[in-house]
N, C-alpha and C positions, 0 to 999 in steps of 0.2 A: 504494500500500500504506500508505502513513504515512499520507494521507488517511483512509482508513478507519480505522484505528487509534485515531483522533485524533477520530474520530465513533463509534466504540465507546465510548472515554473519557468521553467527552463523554454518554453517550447514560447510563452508568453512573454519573455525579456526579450525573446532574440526576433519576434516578428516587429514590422513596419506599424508603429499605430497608427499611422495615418491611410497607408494604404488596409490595414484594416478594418477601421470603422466605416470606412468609405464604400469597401465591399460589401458590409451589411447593410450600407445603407441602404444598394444597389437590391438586395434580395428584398430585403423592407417594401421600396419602393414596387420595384415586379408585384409580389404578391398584391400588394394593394389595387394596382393598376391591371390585374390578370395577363400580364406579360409574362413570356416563356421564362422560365425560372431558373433554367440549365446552366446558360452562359454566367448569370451572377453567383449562383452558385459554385461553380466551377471557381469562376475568380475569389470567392470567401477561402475555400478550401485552398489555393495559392498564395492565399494572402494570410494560411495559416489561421485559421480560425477552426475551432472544432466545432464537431458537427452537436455538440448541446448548444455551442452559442448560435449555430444557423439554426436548429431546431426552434431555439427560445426567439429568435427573428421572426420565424414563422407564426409561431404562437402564437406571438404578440397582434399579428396581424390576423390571420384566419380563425382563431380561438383553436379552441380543442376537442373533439368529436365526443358527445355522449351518446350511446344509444340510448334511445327516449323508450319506457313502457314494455321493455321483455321481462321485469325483473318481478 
């Protein structure tokens, strides 16, 4: 566990934060606008972002799927 932790860290000192944030913003924005999601994505994932922070991007935009009335 601290290993990983310790290659999270690590993996977050050494990316671009500017070309970071800027890639999410890119998927942010897609989603919102229903544009193809691929290429921003793609570039998050170059820009070193992990896929919880692209997930948590999408989240924030789309919500999150409940199925309503099986239960």
């Amino acid at each position: 566990e601290k290993k990983q932790i310790d290659k999270l860290a690590q993996l977050r000192r050494s990316r671009n934060a500017t070309e970071f944030k800027t890639s999410l913003r890119h998927v942010k924005d897609s989603a919102a606008d229903g544009t193809n999601l691929m290429g921003p994505i793609i570039a998050a994932v170059r820009a070193k972002a992990t896929l919880q922070e692209i997930c948590d991007t999408l989240r924030s935009v789309l919500g999150e799927y409940r199925e309503v009335g099986t239960f």
